[in-house]
C-alpha positions, 0 to 999 in steps of 0.5 A: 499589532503595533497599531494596535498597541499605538492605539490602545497606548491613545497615541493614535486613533485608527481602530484595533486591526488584529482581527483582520491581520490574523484573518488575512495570515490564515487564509494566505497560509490555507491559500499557500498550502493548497498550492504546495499540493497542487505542486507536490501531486503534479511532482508525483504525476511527474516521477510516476510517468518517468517510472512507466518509461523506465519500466518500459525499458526494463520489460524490452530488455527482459523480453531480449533475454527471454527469447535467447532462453526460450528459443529451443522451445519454440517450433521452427517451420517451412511453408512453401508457397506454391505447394501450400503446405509444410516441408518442414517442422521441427519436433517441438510441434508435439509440445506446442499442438500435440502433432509429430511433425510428419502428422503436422505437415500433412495438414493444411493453415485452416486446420492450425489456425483458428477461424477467427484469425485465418482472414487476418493471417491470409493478409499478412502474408498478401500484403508481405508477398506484395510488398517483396516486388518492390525494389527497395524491399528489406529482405531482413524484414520480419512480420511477427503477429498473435493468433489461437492455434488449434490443438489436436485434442480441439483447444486453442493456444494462444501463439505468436508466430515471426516470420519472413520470406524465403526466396528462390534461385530467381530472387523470387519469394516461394516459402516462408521461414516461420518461429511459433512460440506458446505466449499464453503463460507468457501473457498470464505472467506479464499480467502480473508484472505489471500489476506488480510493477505498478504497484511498486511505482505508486507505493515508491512515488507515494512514500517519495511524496511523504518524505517531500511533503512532511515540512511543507505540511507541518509547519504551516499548520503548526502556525495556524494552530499556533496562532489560533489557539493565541486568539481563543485563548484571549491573548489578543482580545476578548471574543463573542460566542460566534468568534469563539465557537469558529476559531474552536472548530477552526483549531480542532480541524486543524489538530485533527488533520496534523494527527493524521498527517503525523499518523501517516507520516510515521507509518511511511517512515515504518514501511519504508525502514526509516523509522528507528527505535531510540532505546533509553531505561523506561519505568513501564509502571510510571509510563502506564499510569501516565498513559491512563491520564491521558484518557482519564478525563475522557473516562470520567466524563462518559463513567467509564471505570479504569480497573490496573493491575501491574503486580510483577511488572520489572523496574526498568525495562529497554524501549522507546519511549516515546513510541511505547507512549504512543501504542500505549495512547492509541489502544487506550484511546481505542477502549474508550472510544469504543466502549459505550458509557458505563462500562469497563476498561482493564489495563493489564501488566505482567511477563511473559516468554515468547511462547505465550503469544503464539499457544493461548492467544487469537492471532487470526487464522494464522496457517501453520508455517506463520505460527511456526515462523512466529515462534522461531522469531520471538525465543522462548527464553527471552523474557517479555512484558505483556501489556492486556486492554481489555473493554467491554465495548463493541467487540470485533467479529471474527471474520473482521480480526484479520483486518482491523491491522491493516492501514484504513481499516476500521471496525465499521468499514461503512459511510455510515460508521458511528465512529470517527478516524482514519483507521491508522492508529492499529495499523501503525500500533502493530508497526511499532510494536513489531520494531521493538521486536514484539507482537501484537494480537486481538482476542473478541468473542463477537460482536457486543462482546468486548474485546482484548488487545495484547501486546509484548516486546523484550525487556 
């Protein structure tokens, strides 16, 4: 820039360089921004594997525990080596094969274990047996193994069976000492678990790399907007139509993918209990007529007719702001991009108490116990303002009202949709609408038949 204005002054004559300058700090940002995404994913991997360990550990202890709690449950056994056969079983064999213990003593390993597992189980106690010879043998030592046990109905259990050897007045093994435990809800359960458990890590490691990233995101994109929007608005320079249409495709990547950062960054704060309500007096009537200006144009140009009606409506009412702004935005934004040209979008206010939402609206297919709890949380005597979008745009099937809330979820759940977005703008819509203390609900006949998309918090 100072060569620049040296140059253009006649005092030296070396040529304008602004457009190589710019050039060189955009793409040094881009070059810095995917290496803070190199480090910020390699940091999650990190903590992820550290959470595994930790999980790990936690599973060992409970698995302690467990086996205190349990072990009356479990059937103690005595197998003598010589007479190959049972001289003791205690009475919980009924619970664990359906046998009392004097039937169950009169039956052979075969007929208790599974075929499958019989090899596998006659090895194990070889190699045990061959083992004990040696001096050095830990005569504290435990084998513990999982076999299918046969029932006396003829079905199988899934067992895990620890054992260790019994020695006689010689000091030679001559029976094993055995504990048998049904793990197949055991199984079923730590299935869950770690699904659960890992579902929890990567959700805690997503949002932790949200929160570490929000800065280093942001801000060098605001740069590269900034300084774009410098650049097409002529401020350094006079442009072709190749520069132009570049550095405007250039912008609009940029402030499409910051929206996005924005959208995700918000819904995060919301999941996470980190975003809060910063409550002032609001007019809703001057909110909700600021809101159509900013879908105004758009709707002009696609001659689309903006209907209101806002009789009834309080002065003044308690809410965020800015936040009532943004749900305000994004259902606004919805109708228009979602209703073709020449159609119709009405903007309705009015009040309402907390019944309302839950007996004349289409929330789902909610189950009782969900309506029930709808309305012990939104009080019949408290006051509301409803808030009604209605378009004559592409409608919602039935089966899709259900989801279209949830993040990354959108109409046209396809590759080939017709129309762009992240699926985030309902999703974080419903979470500020909810914070307020309000609900948020949809109401379509089907598909090509518009749709409704109401909303109420208090006053």
């Amino acid at each position: 820039m100072v060569n620049d204005v040296l140059y253009d002054n006649v005092l030296i004559q070396t040529g304008q360089f602004i457009g190589a300058g710019l050039f060189l700090f955009i793409f040094s940002q881009s070059f810095l921004l995917s290496m803070r995404f190199s480090r910020a994913f390699f940091l999650s991997e990190k903590q992820q594997k550290s959470l595994e360990k930790i999980n790990v550990a936690l599973k060992e202890s409970e698995e302690k525990h467990r086996l205190l709690a349990e072990n009356v449950k479990d059937n103690i056994w005595i197998w003598d080596l010589g007479k190959s056969a049972f001289t003791y079983l205690s009475p919980s064999i009924k619970e664990l094969l359906g046998y009392t213990p004097e039937e169950g003593m009169q039956l052979s390993m075969d007929q208790i274990i599974a075929v499958p597992f019989q090899e596998r189980v006659a090895n194990i106690v070889a190699e045990e047996l061959e083992l004990a010879e040696s001096s050095d043998f830990d005569r504290s030592r435990a084998s513990t193994l999982e076999v299918e046990l046969l029932r006396n109905d003829g079905s199988t259990v899934l067992a895990e069976i620890t054992a260790s050897l019994l020695r006689d007045e010689r000091d030679r093994p001559n029976r094993i000492l055995g504990v048998t435990r049904d793990i197949g809800e055991r199984k079923k359960s730590e299935t869950l678990l770690q699904a659960k458990l890992a579902a929890e890590a990567a959700n805690e490691a997503k949002s932790l790399f949200l929160a570490n990233m929000s800065h280093e995101l942001r801000t060098p994109l605001n740069h590269i907007i900034g300084f774009t929007e410098l650049v097409t608005d002529k401020n350094c320079g006079e442009l072709n139509e190749v520069q132009q249409e570049y550095l405007g495709d250039a912008l609009h990547s940029s402030k499409h993918l910051l929206s996005l950062i924005n959208d995700i960054l918000d819904l995060s704060k919301v999941e996470s209990g980190k975003l809060e309500l910063e409550p002032t007096t609001v007019n809703p009537k001057e909110l909700l007529e600021n809101s159509l200006m900013m879908i105004k144009e758009k709707s002009l140009k696609h001659d689309i007719k903006l209907i209101t009606n806002m009789d009834g409506i309080p002065k003044t009412i308690t809410a965020d702001e800015r936040k009532l702004k943004q749900i305000m935005y994004n259902l606004l934004s919805n109708a228009v991009k979602f209703t073709p040209d020449g159609g119709e979008i009405r903007l309705k206010a009015d009040l309402a108490d907390g019944t309302l939402p839950i007996a004349d609206s289409n929330m789902g297919k909610a189950s009782d116990q969900e309506l029930r709890a709808a309305s012990h949380e939104l009080k019949a005597s408290q006051k509301f303002i409803r808030i009604s979008v209605t378009d004559s745009g592409i409608g919602i099937k039935q089966e899709d009202i259900e989801r279209i809330f949830n993040p990354f979820e959108q109409v046209e759940n396809s590759a080939s949709r017709r129309f762009q977005g992240t699926g985030l703008g309902l999703s974080l819509t419903k979470q500020l609408v909810e914070l307020h203390g309000g609900r948020i609900w949809v109401e379509s006949e089907g598909e090509g038949k518009g749709s409704i998309f109401s909303f109420i918090i208090p006053i």
